[in-house]
Every structure is written in C-alpha cells, then in structure tokens.
N, C-alpha and C positions, 0 to 999 in steps of 0.2 A: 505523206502516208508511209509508213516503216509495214516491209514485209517480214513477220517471224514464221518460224515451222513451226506447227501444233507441240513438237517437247518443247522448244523453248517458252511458247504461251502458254504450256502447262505448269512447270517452273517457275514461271515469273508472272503468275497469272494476278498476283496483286498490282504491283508495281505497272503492269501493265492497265491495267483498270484504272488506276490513278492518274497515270498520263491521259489515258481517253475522257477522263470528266474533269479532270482537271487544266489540262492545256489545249482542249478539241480539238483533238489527235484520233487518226484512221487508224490500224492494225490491218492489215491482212493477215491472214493464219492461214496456211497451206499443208495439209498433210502429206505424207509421201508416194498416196497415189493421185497427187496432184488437184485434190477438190479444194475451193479457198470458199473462206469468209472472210466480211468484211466487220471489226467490230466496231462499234460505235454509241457513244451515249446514248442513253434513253433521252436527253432533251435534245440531240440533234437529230434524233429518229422522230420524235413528237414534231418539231418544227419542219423536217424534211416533209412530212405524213400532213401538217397542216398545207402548207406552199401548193401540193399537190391539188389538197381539197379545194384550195381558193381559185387555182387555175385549172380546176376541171370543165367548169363551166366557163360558155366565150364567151359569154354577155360579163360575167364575173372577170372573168382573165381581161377582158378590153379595157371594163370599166377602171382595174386595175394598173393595167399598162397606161394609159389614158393619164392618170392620176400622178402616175411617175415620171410622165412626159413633162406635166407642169409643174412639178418638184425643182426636176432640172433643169426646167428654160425660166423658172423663176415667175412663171404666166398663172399663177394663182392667186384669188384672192383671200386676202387677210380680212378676218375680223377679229374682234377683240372681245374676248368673254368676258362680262363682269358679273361678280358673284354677288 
C-alpha cells in the first residue's frame, strides 16, 4: 500500500488509477489536515462488499468455513459431471 498527499494524487491522478486496476494496488491519500482515504478498484470493493455479504450470516459463514476446511485437508468428495 503507497501513501501519497492529496497534491501529489491530484497530479498524478491518472497514472495513479492505473496502478490501482491494473496491478491491485491501495493508495492512501492524506490531506494536510490529516484526513486519509483509502483508494481502491471498484472490482476489489465489489469482491471486498461481496466476502462481507457471504459471511454476514453464520449459518452461511460456517457452511463456508466448513467447505474450506475440506478443500485443505483434501476430505471432499469428487464426482464427475458428464454432459
């Protein structure tokens, strides 16, 4: 994550937009009486924004966790779709 000051992100406010969709890359931008934001793609705000929605709910979030659990320990089973 690279901290710029609001002139500099003024300035360079393209180049700066390109690194954040292009390489998913943070910004901070701080003005000089010290307020910050943080900038960020719209598709890592949309993904951020869904992750939230999935693990709002704990039945959702467990079933989820659960799911990851036998991703990793390889305790899932396999079938095979045939079309």
């Amino acid at each position: 994550m690279q901290a710029v000051l609001y002139s500099q992100a003024r300035n360079n406010l393209r180049e700066i937009i390109n690194k954040v969709c292009d390489n998913v890359e943070e910004f901070i931008i701080t003005t000089k009486e010290k307020q910050s934001v943080v900038l960020i793609s719209q598709e890592e705000y949309n993904s951020m924004k869904e992750t939230l929605y999935l693990l709002s709910s704990k039945n959702n979030r467990d079933r989820l966790l659960n799911a990851v659990e036998e991703i990793e320990s390889s305790s899932f089973l396999r079938k095979e779709v045939v079309l």
